[in-house]
Structures are given as C-alpha cells and as structure tokens.
NUTORPA-600086 format. One line per 5 residues: number of its first residue (from 1); their letters; for each residue x, y, z of C-alpha. Coordinates in Angstrom, 3 decimals, always signed. Layout:
! residues N
NUM) A) X:Y:Z | ...
//
This chain:
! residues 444
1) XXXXX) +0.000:+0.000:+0.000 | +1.473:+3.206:-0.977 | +1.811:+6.001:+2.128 | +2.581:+9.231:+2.007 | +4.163:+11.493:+4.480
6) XXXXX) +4.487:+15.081:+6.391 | +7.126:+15.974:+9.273 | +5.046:+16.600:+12.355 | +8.527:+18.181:+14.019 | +11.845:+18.547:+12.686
11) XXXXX) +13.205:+15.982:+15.120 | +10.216:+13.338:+15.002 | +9.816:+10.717:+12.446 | +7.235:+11.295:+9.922 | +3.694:+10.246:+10.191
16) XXXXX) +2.472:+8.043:+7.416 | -1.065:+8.214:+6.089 | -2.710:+5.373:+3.697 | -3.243:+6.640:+0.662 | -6.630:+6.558:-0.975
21) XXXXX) -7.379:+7.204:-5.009 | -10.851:+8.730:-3.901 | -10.988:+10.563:-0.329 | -14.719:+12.410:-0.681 | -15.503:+15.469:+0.975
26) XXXXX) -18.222:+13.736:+2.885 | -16.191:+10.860:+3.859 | -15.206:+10.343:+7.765 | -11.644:+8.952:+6.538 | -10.935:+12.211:+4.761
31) XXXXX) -12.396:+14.251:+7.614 | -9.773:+12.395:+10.071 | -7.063:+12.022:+8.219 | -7.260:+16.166:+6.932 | -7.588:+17.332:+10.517
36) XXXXX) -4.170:+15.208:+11.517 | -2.266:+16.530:+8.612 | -3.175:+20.020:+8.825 | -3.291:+21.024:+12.004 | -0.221:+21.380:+13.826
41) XXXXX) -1.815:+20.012:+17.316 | -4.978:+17.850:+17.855 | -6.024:+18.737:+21.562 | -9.354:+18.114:+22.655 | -12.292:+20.649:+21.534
46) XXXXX) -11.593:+24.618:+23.366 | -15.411:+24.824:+24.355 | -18.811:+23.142:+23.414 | -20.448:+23.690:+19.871 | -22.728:+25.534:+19.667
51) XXXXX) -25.980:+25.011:+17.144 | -29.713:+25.682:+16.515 | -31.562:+23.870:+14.196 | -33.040:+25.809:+11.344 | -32.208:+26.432:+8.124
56) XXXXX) -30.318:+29.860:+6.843 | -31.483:+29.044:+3.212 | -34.884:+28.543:+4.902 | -34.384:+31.848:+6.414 | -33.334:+33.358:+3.198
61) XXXXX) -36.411:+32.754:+1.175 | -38.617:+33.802:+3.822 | -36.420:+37.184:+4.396 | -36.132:+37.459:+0.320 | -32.402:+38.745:+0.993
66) XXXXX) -29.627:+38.450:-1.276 | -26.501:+38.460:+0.645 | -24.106:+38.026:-1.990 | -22.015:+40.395:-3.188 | -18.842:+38.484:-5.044
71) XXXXX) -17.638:+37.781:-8.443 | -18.790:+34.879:-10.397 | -14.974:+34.329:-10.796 | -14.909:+33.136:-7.228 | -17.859:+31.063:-7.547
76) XXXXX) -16.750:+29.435:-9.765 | -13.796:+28.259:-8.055 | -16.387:+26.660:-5.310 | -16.214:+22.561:-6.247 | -19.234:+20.379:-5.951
81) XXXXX) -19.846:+18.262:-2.536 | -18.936:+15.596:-4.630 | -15.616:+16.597:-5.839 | -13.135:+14.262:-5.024 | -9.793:+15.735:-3.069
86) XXXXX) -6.852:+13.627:-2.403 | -3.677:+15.406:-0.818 | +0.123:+14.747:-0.589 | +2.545:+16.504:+1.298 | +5.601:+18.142:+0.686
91) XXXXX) +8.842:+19.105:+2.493 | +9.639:+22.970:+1.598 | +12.765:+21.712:+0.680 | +11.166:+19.808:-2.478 | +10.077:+22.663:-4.122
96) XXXXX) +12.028:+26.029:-4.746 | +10.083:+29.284:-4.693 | +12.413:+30.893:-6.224 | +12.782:+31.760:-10.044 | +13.648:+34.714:-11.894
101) XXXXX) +10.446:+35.311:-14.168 | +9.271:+37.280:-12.002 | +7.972:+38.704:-8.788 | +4.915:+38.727:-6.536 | +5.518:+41.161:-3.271
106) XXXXX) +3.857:+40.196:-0.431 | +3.946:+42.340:+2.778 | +6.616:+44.318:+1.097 | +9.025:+40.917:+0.616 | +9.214:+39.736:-3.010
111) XXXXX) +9.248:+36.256:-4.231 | +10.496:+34.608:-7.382 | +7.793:+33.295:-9.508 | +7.436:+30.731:-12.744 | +5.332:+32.021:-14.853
116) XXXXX) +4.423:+29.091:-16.665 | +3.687:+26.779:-14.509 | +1.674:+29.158:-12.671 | -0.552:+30.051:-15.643 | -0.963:+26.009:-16.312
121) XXXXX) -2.014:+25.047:-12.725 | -4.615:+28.563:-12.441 | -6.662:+30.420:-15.091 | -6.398:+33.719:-13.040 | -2.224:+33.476:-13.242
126) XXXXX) -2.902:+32.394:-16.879 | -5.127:+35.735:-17.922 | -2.669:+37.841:-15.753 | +0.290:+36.936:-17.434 | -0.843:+37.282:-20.935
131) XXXXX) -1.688:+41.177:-20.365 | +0.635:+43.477:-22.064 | +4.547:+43.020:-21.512 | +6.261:+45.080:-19.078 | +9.586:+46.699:-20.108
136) XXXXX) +12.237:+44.607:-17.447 | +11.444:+41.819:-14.726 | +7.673:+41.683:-14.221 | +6.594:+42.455:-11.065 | +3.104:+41.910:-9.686
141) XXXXX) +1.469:+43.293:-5.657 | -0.266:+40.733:-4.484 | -2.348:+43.112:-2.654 | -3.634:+44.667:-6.097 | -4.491:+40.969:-7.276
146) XXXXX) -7.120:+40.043:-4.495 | -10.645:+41.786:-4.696 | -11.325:+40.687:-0.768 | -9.482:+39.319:+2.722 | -5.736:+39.150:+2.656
151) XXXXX) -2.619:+36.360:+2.323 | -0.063:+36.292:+4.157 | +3.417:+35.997:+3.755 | +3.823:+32.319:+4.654 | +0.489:+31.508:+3.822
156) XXXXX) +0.978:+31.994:-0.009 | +4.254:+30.664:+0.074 | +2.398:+27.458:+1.139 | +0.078:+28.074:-1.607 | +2.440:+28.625:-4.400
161) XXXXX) +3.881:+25.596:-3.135 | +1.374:+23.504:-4.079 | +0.657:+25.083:-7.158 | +4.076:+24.291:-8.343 | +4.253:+20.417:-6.670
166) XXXXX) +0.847:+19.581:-6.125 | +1.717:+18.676:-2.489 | +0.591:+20.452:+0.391 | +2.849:+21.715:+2.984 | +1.737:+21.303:+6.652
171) XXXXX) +1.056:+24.791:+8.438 | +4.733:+26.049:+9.618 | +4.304:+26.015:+13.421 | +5.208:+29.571:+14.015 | +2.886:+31.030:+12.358
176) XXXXX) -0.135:+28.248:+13.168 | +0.017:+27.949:+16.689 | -0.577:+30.758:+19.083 | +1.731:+31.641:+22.261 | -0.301:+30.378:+25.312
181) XXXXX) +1.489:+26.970:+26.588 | -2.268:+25.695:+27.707 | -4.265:+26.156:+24.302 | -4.925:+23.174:+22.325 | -4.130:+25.033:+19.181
186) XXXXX) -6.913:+23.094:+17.019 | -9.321:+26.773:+17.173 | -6.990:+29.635:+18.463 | -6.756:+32.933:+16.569 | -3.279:+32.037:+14.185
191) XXXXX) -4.771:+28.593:+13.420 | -7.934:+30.144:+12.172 | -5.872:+32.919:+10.127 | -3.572:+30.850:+8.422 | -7.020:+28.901:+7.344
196) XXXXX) -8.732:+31.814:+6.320 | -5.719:+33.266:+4.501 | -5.679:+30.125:+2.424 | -9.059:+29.627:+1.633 | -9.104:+33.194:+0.247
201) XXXXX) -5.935:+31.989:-1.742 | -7.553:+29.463:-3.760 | -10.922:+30.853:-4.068 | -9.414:+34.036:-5.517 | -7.142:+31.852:-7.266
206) XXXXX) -9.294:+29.106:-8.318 | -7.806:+25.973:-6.977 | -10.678:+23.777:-6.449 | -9.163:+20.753:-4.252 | -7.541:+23.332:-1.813
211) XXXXX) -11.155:+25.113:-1.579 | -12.955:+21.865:-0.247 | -9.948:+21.066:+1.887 | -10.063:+24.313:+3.491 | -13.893:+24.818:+3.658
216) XXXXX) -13.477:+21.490:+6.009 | -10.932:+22.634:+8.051 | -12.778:+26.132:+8.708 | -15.950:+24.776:+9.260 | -14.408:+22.194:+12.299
221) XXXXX) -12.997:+26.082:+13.469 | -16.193:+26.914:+13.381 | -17.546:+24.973:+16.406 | -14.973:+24.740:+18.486 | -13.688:+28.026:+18.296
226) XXXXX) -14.960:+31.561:+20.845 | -17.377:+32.973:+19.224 | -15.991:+35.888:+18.498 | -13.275:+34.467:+16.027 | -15.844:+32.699:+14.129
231) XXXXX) -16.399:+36.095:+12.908 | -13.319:+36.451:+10.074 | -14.592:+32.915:+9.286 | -17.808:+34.445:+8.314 | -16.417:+36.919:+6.803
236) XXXXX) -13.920:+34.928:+4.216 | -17.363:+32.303:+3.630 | -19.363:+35.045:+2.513 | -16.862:+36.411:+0.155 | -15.461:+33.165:-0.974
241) XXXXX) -19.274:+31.736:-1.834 | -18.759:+28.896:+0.590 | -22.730:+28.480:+1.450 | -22.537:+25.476:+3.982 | -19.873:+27.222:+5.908
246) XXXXX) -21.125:+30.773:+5.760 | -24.650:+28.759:+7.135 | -22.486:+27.002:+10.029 | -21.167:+30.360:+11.025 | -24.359:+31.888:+11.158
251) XXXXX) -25.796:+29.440:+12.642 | -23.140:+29.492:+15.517 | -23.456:+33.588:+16.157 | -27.213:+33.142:+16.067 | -27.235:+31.375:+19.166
256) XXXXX) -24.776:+32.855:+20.719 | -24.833:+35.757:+23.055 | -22.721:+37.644:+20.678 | -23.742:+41.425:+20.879 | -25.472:+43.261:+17.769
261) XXXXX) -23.601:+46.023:+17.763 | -20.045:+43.754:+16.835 | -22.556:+41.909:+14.535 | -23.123:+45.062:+13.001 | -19.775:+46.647:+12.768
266) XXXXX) -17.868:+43.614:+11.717 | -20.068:+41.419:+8.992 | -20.788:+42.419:+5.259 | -23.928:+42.407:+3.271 | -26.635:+40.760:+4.775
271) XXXXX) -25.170:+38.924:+6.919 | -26.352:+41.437:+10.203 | -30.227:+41.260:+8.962 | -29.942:+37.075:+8.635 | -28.433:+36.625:+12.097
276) XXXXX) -30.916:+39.087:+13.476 | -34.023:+37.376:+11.572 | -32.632:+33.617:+13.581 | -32.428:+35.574:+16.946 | -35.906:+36.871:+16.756
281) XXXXX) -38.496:+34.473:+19.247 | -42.211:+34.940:+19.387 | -42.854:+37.806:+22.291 | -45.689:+38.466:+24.462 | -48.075:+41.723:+24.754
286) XXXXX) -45.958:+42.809:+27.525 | -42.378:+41.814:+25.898 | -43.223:+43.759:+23.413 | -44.240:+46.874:+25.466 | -40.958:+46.548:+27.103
291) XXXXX) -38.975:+46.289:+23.865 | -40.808:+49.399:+22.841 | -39.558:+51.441:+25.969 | -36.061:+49.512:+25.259 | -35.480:+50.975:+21.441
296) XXXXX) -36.199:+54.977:+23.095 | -33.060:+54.032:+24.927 | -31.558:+52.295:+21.971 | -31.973:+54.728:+19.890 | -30.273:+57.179:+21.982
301) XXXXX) -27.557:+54.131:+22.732 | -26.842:+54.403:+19.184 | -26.302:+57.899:+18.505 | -23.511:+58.141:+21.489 | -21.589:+55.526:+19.586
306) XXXXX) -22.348:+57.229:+15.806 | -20.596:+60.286:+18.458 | -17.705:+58.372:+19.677 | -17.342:+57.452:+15.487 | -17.056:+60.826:+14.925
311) XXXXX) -14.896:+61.782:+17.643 | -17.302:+63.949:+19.295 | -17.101:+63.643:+22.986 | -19.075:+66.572:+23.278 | -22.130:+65.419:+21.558
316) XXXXX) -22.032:+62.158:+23.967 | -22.730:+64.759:+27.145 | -25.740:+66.584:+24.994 | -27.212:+62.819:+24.224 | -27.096:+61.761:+27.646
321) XXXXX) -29.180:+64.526:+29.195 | -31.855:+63.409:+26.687 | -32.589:+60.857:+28.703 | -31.973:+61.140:+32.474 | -32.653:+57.235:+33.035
326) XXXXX) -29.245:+56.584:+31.096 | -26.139:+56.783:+32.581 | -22.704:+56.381:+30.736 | -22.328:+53.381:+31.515 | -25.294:+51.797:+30.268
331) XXXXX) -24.499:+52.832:+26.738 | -21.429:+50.379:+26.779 | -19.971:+53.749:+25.587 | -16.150:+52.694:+27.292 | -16.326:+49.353:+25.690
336) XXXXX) -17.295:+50.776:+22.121 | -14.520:+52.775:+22.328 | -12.313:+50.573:+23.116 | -13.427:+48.054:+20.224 | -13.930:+50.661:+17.941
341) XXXXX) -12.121:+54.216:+18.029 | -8.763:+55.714:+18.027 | -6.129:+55.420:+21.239 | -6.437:+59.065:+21.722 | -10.647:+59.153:+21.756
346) XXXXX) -10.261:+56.542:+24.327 | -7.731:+58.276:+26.520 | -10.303:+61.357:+25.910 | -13.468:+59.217:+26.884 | -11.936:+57.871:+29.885
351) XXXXX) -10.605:+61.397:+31.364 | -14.130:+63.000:+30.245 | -16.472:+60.333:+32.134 | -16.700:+58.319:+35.744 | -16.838:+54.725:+34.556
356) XXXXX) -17.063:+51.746:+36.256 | -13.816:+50.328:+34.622 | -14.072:+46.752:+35.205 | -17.916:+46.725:+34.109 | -19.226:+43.537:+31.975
361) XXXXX) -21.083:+43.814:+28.812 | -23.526:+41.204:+27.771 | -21.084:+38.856:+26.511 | -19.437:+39.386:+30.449 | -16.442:+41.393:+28.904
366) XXXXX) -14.552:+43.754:+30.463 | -13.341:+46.870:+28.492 | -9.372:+45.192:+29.157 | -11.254:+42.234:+27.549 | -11.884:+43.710:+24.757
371) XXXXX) -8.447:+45.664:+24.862 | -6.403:+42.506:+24.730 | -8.760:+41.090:+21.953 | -7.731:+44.724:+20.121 | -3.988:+44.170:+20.796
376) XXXXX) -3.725:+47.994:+21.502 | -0.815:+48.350:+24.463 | -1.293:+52.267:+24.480 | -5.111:+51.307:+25.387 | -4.209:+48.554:+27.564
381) XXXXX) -2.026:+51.002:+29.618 | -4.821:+53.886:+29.919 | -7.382:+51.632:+31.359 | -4.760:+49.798:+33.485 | -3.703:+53.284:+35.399
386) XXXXX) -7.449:+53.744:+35.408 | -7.842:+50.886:+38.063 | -8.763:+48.186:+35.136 | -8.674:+44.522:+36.928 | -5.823:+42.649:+35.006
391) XXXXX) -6.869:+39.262:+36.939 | -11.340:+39.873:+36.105 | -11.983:+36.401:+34.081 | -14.604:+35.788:+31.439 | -17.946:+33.922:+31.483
396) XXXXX) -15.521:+30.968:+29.937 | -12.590:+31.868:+32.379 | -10.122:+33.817:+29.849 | -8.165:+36.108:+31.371 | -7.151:+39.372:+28.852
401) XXXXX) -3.369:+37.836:+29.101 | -4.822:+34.586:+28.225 | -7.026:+36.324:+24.950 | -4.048:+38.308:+24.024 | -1.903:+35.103:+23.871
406) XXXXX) -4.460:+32.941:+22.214 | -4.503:+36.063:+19.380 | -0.655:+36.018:+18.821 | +1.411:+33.766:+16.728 | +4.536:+32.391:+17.922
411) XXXXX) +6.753:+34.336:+15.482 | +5.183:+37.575:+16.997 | +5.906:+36.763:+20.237 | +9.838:+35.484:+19.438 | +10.694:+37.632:+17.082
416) XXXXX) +13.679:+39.977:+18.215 | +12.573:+43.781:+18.786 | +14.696:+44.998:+16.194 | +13.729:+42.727:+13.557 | +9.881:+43.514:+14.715
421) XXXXX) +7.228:+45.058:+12.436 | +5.141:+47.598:+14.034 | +2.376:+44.712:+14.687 | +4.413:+41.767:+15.864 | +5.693:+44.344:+18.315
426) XXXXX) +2.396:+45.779:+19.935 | +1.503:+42.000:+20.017 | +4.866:+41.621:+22.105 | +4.331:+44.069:+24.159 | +0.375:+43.771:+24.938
431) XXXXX) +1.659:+40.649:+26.651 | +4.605:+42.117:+27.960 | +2.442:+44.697:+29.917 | -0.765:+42.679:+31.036 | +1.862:+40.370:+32.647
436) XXXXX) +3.698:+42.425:+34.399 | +0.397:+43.893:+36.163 | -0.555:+40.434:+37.128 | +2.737:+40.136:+38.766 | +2.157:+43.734:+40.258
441) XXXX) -1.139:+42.800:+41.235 | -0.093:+39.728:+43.242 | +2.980:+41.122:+44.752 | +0.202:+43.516:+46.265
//
C-alpha cells in the first residue's frame, strides 16, 4: 500500500497516512485524516459547539435577501460536494520558490515566480500573465491581485507551493500555533488565520481541491472556536461563496450571546439582517411593550456611539441629558470605544467620564477584555492606570493575558525587537504589559 508522508517536528519521524485514489468530501476517513495533517496540534475541543436547528437558506427565502455580493470568478472556483480531493505533502525543501520570471511582493518581501507553470495550474495566473509586456522583470502586488481578505506571507508561500508540486505543505508552526502553553491550538486565533488566509488563496485563485480542503478545516474552526473568532470565518465564507460554511457560522453567532452592535460593525452584506431574523423568538403583549420602551433608549444608545465614530465627545454629554434614566455606563460607551475608536478618543473618553472600569457587557467582557482582543498596548495602559482589573476572568474563564496570547502567533511573540514590524511588536508588548500587572497585582 502506498503512504505518504508530512514531518510533524523537525526531530520526530514522519507520520504516514494510507493513501486513498478517492478521499470524498463527505467521507469520515478524509475528515480524520485532513484534521491530523493540517493542524499542527490535535487537543481536545476549546469549548462546546454551539448550534440551533433551522435552516439559513430557509431563512433566506422567507427574508427574500440576497446576501451576496462576489464575483462569479470566485464562484466558480467553489467545487461540488462531490468533488473528489486527495492530498500529498511536501517538504519545503522539495520545491524552490524561487525563479527569476518574475515577482509577486507580499507584505513588502518579493518572491520569485514561474510564470508558466503558474498560468498552467490557475486560469487567473494564466489571464494575468498574458496582459501586455512590461519593459524589465515583471513584477506583480499581491495586494492589487485580491478583490477581498488578505494572504499572508507564509500563507501563499504554502500556496504557491502547491501550485508548483501539487503537495501540500503542513502549516509552519510559528505562524499556526498561538503563544499560550495551555491552548490546544486546534481553534486559536493564528490557526484560524492561516485557514482563512488560504481559503481566500484558492478561491481568488481558483484551486478547487484546496477550496474543499479548506472549507473542512474552517468549518471544524467553526464549532470549536470563541465565538468571536468565528467572525473572520464568516467573513472569508461570505466572500469566498462557501454556502454550507457561511450557514455554520451563522448558525453558531445566532445562538450565541454575541452582541449586535459587533454583529453590526464587523459582517458584510446581509449577513447582520440574517443573524438578526434567527435571533428573533415569538414575544408576548408585555415583551413587546418593554422592547418598545427599550429601542427609546436604543436609539439614543446608538447615537452616542455614531458620536464616539465621529470623535465627538461633546455630543455624547448633549445625548445623555436626553434621557436622564441613562447613565454612561449603560451605553457600553467605554467598551465601544475601546473596540472601535482611536487610542487618543479613548484616553479622551476615559478622562471626560466616571466609569465603572471593570464593568461587563452582555457577553461578560470587560473593556481590558476587549483591549487585549484589540492588541492595543497604548489602550491597555490607559485603562490599566485607570484601576482596570488585570486578573477579572470571562464567562468561559479567559483572562485578557490569556485572549491576548491565544490572538498572537509564535513568530510575533519570538521575534527579536529589532527585527519587529510595528504589529508583531504591539503584540509583544500587549503581553509584555498585562503580565507584568498580574505580577504587580499579586505582589500587592
């Protein structure tokens, strides 16, 4: 029987997988033997899934809303259920990336290309390349080829890889696995972005096989993942026409506790009015009295954020005296800020009005929550010297050290300063600074 193989660690011996001439998409084998060779780390699941049963199409005809928005180039790259994916591996060493046809920068580093084989293994390379001749050594921004999302560096190096071999590279461990010791690293934030930057890849692309194979692995993301990082999932489904998933993650938010105004501010199209449609339950005469008395505040609720989008503080104290019931801090208006608006707004907000600093949103959230989820150490500091509770836990018992590790790759984190780009280096020093006030906080 032949086997092939991928290097789980540089010093381990390889893992063999049997081989199959037809691994399905709905098959259990393929399902198993994808999650082993992807993923860097199998732990068990980070929480419970989370599900309702009804159906988002079903939902769709009844609402009558289109929430599509993408090219029929990308749909098109979207296989059947039935298309049949089998996957080798390859050592990087197999393959060299470099060539002197040309170029592709990405994230300001370029990297050799061959044109031809690149035209022959994707019809998008194939049209690009036949445009008109450019005097010298062509040389292409991979930025201005992608309509939607973004690749990374070592993500499309992994992709070209296969394009050239037709062997899949195993996610490089660096960049895959996040920098808390404890986390399983089968659903933390640099597992699920190496995913998602891949799946955009070779939907934009058009690589069929690595489509499915990446649909899969996003859509086990999608259950056992927080909540709130099922979001970019969402996000790359709906623009890479990847129905079942882009159902499973709205599915998942629905029934969630997830708050509408991130729902709002972070999902395209539609997606906002669908998830609100699945949340909506049959009310009572006097439910529906309260709501009414609910949406006056609301309404006010949601002009003291437009406000804070518009960096006018003032405004916020003239909407609040519309309504003497409402006090600062039930608008949530420290923790929008904090999601949302500039460092300087928020150093403005907090010096402007008496917050309760450690106060919980629905989602139980503090605003240094939602700081460390931002990766913002200028932020982190302001509500820190405000008397912000570095050791408060989440409803799931994260503490913002734990979410800021779980949301940083490895090669962040180890990077030396000077080699450090401006965002591995606030993810650095987020951590840097949330544990040092632990430590201050249990020296005292």
């Amino acid at each position: 029987m032949n086997e092939f193989y991928f290097t789980y660690e540089p010093s381990s011996a390889p893992v063999a997988f049997p081989s199959s001439s037809s691994f399905t998409s709905s098959s259990d084998e393929f399902t198993d033997s994808i999650s082993q060779s992807i993923s860097s780390f199998s732990g068990s699941e980070a929480k419970p899934s989370q599900n309702i049963s009804i159906s988002s199409s079903h939902a769709s005809n009844r609402l009558s809303i289109q929430h599509r928005s993408t090219s029929s180039s990308v749909s098109e790259a979207r296989p059947s259920q039935n298309t049949s994916t089998a996957f080798s591996y390859a050592s990087i060493s197999e393959v060299s990336l470099d060539n002197d046809d040309a170029e592709i920068v990405i994230e300001g580093i370029p990297v050799g290309i061959n044109l031809g084989i690149l035209a022959e293994r994707s019809k998008i390379f194939h049209d690009l390349f036949k445009l008109k001749e450019l005097p010298g050594k062509k040389k292409y921004l991979l930025n201005d080829l992608i309509p939607f999302g973004k690749i990374g560096y070592e993500a499309f190096l992994v992709f070209l890889s296969y394009l050239y071999t037709e062997k899949l590279n195993p996610p490089p461990l660096e960049i895959s696995t996040c920098v808390d010791s404890e986390c399983a690293h089968d659903a933390c934030g640099p597992a699920i972005d190496f995913a998602v930057d891949l799946l955009y890849a070779s939907a934009i692309f058009k690589v069929p096989k690595l489509v499915a194979l990446f649909q899969r692995r996003l859509s086990s993301f999608a259950y056992r993942a927080y909540v709130e990082d099922v979001i970019p999932i969402l996000v790359a489904a709906f623009h890479c026409d990847s129905d079942e998933l882009e159902n499973q993650c709205i599915q998942r938010i629905a029934s969630s506790n997830l708050d509408n105004i991130s729902i709002q501010k972070m999902l395209p199209g539609d997606l906002p009015k669908i998830i609100e449609f699945y949340r909506k339950e049959p009310m009572s005469d006097a439910q529906q009295i309260s709501v009414a008395m609910d949406s006056l505040h609301e309404k006010i609720i949601r002009r003291i954020h437009k406000a804070l989008d518009f960096d006018d503080v003032e405004l916020v104290h003239l909407l609040l005296l519309e309504d003497l019931d409402l006090t600062i801090d039930d608008t949530k208006a420290l923790h929008y800020a904090v999601a949302y608006c500039d460092r300087k707004l928020v150093c403005e907000v907090l010096n402007c009005f008496s917050f309760d600093i450690n106060l919980r949103n629905s989602q139980g959230f503090t605003a240094l929550h939602i700081a460390a989820m931002r990766k913002e150490p200028s932020i982190i500091m302001y509500l820190l010297g405000k008397g912000a509770c570095v050791s408060d836990l989440t409803l799931d018992g994260r503490s913002a050290i734990t979410i800021c590790k779980r949301l940083t790759r490895q090669k962040n984190y180890q990077s030396k300063i000077e080699q450090c780009q401006e965002t591995t280096y606030k993810d650095r020093l987020c951590i840097d600074i949330l544990e040092r006030a632990m430590q201050g906080n249990v020296l005292s």
